[in-house]
KEKE-3310 file (N, C-alpha, C; in steps of 0.2 Angstrom, whole numbers, plus 5000, padded with zeros to 4 digits):
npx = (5018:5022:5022:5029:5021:5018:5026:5026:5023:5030:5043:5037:5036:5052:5057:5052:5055:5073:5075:5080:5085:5075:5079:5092:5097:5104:5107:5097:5085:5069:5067:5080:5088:5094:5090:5075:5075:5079:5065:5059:5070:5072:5060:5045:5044:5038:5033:5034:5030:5041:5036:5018:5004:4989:4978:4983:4986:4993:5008:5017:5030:5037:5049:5063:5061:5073:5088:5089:5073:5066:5069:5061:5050:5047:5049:5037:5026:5031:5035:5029:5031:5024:5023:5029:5021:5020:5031:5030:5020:5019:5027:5019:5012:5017:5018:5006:4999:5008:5005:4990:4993:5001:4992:4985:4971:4968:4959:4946:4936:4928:4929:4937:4952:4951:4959:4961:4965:4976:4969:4973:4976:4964:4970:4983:4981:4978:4987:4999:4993:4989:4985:4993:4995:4981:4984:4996:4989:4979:4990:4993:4983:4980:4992:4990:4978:4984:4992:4982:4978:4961:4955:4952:4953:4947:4941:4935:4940:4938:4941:4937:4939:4951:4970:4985:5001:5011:5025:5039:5031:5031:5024:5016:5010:5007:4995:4987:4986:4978:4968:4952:4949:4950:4936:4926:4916:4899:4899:4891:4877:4876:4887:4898:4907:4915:4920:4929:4946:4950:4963:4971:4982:4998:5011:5020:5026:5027:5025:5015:5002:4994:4989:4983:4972:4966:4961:4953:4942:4937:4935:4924:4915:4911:4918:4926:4926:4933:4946:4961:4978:4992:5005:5023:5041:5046:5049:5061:5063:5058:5047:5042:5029:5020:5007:4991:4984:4969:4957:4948:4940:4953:4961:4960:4956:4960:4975:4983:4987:4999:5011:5024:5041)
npy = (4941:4957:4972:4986:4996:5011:5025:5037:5049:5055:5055:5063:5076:5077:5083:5095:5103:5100:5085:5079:5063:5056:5047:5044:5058:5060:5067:5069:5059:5054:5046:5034:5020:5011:5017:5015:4999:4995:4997:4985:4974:4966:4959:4954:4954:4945:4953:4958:4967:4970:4974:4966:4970:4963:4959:4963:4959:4950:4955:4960:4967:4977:4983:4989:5003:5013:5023:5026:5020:5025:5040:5042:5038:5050:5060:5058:5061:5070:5080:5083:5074:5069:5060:5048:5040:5030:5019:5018:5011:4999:4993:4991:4983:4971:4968:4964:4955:4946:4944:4941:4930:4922:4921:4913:4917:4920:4927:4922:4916:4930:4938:4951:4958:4968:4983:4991:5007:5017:5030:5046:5059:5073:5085:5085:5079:5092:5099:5093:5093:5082:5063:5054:5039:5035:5037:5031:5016:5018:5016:5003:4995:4999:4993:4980:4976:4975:4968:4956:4952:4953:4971:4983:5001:5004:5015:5014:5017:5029:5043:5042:5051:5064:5058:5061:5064:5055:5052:5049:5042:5027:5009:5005:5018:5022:5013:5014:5027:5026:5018:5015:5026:5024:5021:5011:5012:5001:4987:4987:4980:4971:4966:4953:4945:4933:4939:4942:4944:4957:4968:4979:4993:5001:5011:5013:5003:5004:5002:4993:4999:5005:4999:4986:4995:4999:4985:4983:4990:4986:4974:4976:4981:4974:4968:4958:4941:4930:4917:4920:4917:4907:4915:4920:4921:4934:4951:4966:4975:4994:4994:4997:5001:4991:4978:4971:4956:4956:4945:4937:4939:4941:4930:4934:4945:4966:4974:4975:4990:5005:5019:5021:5015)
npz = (4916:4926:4918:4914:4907:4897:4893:4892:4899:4906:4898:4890:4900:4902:4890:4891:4904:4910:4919:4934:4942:4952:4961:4963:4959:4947:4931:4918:4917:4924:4931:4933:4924:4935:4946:4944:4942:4956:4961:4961:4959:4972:4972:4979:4997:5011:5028:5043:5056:5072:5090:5083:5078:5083:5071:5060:5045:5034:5026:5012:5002:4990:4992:5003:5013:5010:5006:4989:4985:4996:4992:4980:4982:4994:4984:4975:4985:4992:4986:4975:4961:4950:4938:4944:4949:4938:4937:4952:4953:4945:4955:4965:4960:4959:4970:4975:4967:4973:4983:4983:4978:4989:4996:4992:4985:4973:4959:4954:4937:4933:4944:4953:4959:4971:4977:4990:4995:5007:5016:5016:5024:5026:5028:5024:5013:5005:5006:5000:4987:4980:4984:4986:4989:4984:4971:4967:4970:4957:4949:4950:4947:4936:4930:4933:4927:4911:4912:4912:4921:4930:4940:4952:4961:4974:4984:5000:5012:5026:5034:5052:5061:5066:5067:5077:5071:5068:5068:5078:5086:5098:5093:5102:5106:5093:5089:5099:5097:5082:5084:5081:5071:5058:5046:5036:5022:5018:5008:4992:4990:4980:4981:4989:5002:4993:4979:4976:4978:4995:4997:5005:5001:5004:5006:5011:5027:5045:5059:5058:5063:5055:5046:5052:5058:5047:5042:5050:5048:5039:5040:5048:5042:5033:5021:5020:5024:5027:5034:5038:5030:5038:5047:5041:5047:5056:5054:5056:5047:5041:5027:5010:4998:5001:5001:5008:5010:5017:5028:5040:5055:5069:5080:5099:5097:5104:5106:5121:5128:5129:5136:5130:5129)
capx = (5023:5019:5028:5031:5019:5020:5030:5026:5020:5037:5046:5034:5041:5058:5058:5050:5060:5079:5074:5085:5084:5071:5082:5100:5099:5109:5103:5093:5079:5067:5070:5085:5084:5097:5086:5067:5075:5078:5059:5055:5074:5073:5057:5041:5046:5034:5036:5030:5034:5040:5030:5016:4997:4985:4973:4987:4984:5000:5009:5021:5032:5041:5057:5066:5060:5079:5092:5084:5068:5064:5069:5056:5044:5045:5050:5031:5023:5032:5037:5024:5033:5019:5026:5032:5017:5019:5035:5030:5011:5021:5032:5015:5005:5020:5017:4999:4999:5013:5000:4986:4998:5003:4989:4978:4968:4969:4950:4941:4935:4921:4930:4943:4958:4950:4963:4958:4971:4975:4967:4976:4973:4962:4977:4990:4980:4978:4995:5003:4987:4986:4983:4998:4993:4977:4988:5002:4984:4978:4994:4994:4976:4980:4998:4988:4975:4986:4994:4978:4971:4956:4959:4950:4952:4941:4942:4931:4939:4937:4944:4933:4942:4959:4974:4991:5005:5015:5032:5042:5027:5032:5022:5011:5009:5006:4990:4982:4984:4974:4963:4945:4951:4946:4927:4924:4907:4898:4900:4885:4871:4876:4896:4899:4914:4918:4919:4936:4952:4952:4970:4972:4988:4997:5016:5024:5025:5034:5024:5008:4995:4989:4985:4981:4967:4961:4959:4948:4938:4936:4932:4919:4910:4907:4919:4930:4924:4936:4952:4968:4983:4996:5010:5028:5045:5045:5055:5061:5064:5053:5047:5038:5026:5014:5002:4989:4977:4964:4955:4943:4944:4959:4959:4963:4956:4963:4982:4984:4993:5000:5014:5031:5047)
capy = (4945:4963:4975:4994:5000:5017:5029:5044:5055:5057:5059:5072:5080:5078:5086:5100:5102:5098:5081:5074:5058:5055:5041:5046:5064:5059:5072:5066:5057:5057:5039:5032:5014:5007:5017:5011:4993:4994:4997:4977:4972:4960:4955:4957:4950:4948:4956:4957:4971:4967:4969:4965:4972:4958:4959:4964:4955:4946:4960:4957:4973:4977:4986:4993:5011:5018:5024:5027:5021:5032:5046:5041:5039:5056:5064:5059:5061:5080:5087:5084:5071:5063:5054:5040:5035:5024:5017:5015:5007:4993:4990:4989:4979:4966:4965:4966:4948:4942:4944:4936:4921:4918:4917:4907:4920:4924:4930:4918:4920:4936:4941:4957:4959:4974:4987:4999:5013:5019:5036:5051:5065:5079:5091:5082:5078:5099:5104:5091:5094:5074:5061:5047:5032:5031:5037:5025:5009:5017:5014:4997:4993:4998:4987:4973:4974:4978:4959:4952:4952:4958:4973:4991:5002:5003:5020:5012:5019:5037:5045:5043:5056:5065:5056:5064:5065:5046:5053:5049:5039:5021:5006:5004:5023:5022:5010:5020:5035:5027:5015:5018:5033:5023:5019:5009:5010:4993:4984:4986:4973:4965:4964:4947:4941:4931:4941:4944:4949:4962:4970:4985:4993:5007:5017:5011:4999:5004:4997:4989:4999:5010:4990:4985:4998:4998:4977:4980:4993:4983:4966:4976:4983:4966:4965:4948:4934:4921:4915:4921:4912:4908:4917:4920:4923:4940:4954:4972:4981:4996:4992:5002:4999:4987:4975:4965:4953:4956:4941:4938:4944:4938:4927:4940:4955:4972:4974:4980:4998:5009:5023:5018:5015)
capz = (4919:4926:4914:4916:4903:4892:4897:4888:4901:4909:4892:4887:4903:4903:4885:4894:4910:4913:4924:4939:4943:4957:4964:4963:4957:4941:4927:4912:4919:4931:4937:4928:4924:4940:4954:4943:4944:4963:4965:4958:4959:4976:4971:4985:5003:5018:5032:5050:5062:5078:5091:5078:5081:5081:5066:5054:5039:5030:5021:5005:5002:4985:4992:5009:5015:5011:5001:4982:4985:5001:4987:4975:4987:4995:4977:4971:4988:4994:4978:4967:4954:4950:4933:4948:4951:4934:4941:4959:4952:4943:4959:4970:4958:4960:4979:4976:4964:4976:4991:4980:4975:4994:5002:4988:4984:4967:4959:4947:4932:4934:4948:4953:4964:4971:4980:4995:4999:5015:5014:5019:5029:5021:5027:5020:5002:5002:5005:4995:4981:4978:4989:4984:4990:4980:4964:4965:4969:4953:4945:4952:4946:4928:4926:4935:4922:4905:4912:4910:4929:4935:4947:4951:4964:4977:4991:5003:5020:5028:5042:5056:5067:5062:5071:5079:5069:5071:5069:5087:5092:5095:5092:5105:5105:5086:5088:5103:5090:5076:5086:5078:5067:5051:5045:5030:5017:5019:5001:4991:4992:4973:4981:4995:5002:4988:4974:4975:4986:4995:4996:5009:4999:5007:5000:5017:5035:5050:5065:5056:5065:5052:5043:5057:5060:5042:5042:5056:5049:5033:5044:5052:5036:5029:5016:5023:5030:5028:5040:5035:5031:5044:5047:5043:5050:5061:5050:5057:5042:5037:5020:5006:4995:5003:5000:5013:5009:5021:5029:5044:5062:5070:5088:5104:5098:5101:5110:5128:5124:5135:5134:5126:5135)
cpx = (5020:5026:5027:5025:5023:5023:5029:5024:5028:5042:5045:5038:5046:5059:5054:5053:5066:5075:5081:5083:5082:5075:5091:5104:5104:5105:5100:5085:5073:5066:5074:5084:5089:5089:5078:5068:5075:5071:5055:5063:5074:5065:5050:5042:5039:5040:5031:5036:5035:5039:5025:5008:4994:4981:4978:4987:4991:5001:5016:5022:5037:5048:5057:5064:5068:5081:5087:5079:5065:5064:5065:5050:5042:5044:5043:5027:5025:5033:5034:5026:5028:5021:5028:5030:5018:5023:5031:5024:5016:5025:5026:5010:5009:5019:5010:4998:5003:5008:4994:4986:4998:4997:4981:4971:4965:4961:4953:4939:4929:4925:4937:4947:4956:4954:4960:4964:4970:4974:4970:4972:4970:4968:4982:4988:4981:4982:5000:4999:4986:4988:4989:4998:4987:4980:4991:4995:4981:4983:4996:4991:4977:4984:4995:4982:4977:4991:4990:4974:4966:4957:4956:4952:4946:4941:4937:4932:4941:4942:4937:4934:4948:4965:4980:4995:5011:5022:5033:5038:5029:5024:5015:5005:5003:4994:4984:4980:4977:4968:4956:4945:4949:4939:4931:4916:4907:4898:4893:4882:4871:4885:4896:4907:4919:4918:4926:4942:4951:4959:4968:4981:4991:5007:5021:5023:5030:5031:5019:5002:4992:4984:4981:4972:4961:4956:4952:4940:4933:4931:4921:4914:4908:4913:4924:4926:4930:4941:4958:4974:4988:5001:5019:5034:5043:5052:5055:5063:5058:5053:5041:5034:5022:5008:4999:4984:4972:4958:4950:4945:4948:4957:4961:4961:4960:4969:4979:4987:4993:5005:5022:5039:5054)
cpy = (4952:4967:4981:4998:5005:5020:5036:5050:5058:5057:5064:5077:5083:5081:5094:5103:5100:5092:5078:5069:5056:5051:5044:5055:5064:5063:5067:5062:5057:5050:5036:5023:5009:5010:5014:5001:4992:4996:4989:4973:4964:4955:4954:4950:4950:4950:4958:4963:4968:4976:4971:4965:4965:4961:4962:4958:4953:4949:4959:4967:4973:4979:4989:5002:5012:5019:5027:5027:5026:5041:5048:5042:5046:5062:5063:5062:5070:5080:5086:5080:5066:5056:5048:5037:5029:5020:5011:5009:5001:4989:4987:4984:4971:4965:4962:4956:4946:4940:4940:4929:4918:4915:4914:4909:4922:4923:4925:4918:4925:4941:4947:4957:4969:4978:4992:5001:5014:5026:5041:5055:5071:5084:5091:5081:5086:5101:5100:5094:5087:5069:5054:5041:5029:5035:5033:5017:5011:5015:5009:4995:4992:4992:4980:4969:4974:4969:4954:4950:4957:4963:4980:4992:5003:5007:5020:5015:5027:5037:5047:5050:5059:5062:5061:5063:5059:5048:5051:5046:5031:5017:5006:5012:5024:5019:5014:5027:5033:5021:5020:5024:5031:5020:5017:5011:5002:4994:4985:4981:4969:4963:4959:4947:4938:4932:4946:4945:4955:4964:4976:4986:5004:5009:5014:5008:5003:4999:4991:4993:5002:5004:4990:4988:4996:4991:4977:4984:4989:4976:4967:4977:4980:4965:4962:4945:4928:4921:4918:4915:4912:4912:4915:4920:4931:4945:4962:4977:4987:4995:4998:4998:4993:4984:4970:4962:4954:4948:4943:4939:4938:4936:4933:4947:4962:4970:4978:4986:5003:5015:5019:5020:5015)
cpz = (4920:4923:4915:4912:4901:4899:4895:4892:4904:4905:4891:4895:4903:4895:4886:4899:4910:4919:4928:4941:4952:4964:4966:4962:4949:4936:4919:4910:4922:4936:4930:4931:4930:4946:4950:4944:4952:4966:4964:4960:4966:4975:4980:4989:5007:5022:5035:5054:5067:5085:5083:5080:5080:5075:5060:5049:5037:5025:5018:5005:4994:4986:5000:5008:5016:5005:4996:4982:4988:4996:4982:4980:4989:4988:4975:4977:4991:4988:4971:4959:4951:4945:4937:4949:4946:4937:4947:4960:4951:4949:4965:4967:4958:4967:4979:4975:4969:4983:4990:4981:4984:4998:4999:4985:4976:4962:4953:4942:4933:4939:4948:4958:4967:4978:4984:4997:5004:5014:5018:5021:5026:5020:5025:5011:4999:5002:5002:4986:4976:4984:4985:4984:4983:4969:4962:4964:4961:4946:4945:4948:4938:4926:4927:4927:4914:4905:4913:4915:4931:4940:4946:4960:4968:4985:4995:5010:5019:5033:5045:5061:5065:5070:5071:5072:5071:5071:5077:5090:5092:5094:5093:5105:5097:5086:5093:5098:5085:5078:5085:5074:5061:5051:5038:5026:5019:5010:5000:4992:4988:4977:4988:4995:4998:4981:4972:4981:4987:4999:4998:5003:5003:5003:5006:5024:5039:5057:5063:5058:5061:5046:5045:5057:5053:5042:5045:5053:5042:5035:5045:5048:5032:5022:5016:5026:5032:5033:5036:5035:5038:5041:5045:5048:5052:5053:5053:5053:5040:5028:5017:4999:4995:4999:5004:5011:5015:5022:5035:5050:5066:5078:5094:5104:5099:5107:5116:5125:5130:5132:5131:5130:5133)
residu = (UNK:UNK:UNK:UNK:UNK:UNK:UNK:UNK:UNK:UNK:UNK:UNK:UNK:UNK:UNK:UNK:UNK:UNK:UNK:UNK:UNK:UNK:UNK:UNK:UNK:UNK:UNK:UNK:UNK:UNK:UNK:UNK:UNK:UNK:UNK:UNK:UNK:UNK:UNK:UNK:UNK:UNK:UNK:UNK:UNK:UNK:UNK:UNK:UNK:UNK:UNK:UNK:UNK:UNK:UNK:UNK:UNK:UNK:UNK:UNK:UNK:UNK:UNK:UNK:UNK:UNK:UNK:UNK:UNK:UNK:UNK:UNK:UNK:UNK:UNK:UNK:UNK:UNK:UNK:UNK:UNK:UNK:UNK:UNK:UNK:UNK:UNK:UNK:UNK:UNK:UNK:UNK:UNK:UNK:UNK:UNK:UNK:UNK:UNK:UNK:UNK:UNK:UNK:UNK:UNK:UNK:UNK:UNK:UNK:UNK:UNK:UNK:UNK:UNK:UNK:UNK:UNK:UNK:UNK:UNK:UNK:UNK:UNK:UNK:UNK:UNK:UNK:UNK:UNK:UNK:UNK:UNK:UNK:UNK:UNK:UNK:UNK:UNK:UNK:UNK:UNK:UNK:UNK:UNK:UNK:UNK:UNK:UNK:UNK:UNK:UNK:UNK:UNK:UNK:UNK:UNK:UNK:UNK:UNK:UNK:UNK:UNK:UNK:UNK:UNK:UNK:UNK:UNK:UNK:UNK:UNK:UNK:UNK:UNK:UNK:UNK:UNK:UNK:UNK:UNK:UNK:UNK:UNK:UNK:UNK:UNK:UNK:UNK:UNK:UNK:UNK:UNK:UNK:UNK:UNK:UNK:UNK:UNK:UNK:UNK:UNK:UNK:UNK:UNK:UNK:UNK:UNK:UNK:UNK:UNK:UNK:UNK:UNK:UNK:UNK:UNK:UNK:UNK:UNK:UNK:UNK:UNK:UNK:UNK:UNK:UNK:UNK:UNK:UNK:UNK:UNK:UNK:UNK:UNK:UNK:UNK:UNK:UNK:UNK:UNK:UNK:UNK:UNK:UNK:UNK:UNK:UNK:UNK:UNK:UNK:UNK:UNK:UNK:UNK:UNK:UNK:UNK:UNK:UNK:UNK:UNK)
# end
């Protein structure tokens, strides 16, 4: 069972600061234990945007982008709370195994569950002065390893090109934005396809393209080969806290894309 680990960095805090509670605002914490349960509390779903890009890989989510969550999430991501990441690790390293488990994947003995983040925008790591995504997969990486699974980090993809600003853009919109915007590293020459899953993980879905794109750039770089599993039920909820097994290149290729209506 994945378990929350130490806790002492966010004690030592709150014995320093007056903490509010991340989640609720309720004073004494900095996530009190109703809003840290609500980050594992339904337990990780799939979920498929609709429409749904091709080459989106089959993504497992720990909790709905609202209410408390959406609070914690922005509290570490704007306002510099970083203690959430422990938190928010243990709620992604649940999606992470969960994503593993579904689609058969899960590493062998020698092998790793190795995590690639969705990497952020140079101008967004500078003005926040941490980059979130790959904080919350280092705090996945640990819990996953402290429950006795293999599992590192692995910041393999760049920004090819800087993309627009996705707010107000819909879907279609969204994937014309970030089509070709991410580069992967090719895998070293000692690391093959089968030397573990690789697991795209990112803090939040709304349409899939930003997946989407990664998958692709991931595909192209050599590090999947195989077929992916089939698919789910369709689901229009945003979810937070992601996790995608990455697989081989998908039937159809890229989406027509046009303007949004």
């Amino acid at each position: 069972m994945l378990g929350p680990g130490p806790r002492w960095p966010e004690e030592l805090v709150s014995l320093v600061l007056p903490a509010a509670c991340a989640g609720c605002a309720g004073r004494g914490a900095l996530l009190c234990g109703p809003c840290r349960g609500l980050l594992t509390r339904e337990g990780p779903r799939r979920i498929r945007p609709r429409p749904e890009p091709p080459g989106l890989p089959p993504v497992l989510a720990a909790a709905v982008y609202a209410d408390q969550t959406r609070a914690v999430l922005l509290a570490h991501k704007e306002r510099g709370r970083l203690p959430l990441a422990g938190p928010l690790g243990v709620a992604l390293a649940g999606a992470v195994w969960a994503a593993v488990s579904a689609a058969r994947a899960r590493p062998r003995p020698g092998e790793l569950v190795r995590l690639v983040p969705i990497p952020s925008e140079r101008a967004a790591v500078a003005r926040r002065g941490h980059d979130p995504v790959l904080r919350i997969a280092r705090a996945a990486a640990a819990c996953l390893r402290r429950s006795g699974h293999g599992a590192r980090v692995v910041p393999c993809l760049g920004r090819s090109r800087p993309a627009a600003d996705q707010v107000g853009l819909g879907a279609a919109e969204r994937w014309e934005n970030l089509a070709g915007a991410l580069v992967a590293v090719r895998p070293p020459a000692s690391t093959v396809a089968g030397s573990g899953p690789v697991v795209l993980v990112d803090d939040l879905i709304t349409t899939g393209a930003t997946l989407a794109e990664a998958a692709r750039a991931l595909r192209e770089a050599g590090w999947v080969a195989a077929a992916g599993p089939s698919r789910g039920p369709a689901d229009d909820l945003t979810a937070a806290l992601v996790a995608a097994v990455v697989a081989g290149p998908p039937p159809g290729g890229r989406p027509e894309v046009g303007p949004s209506r």
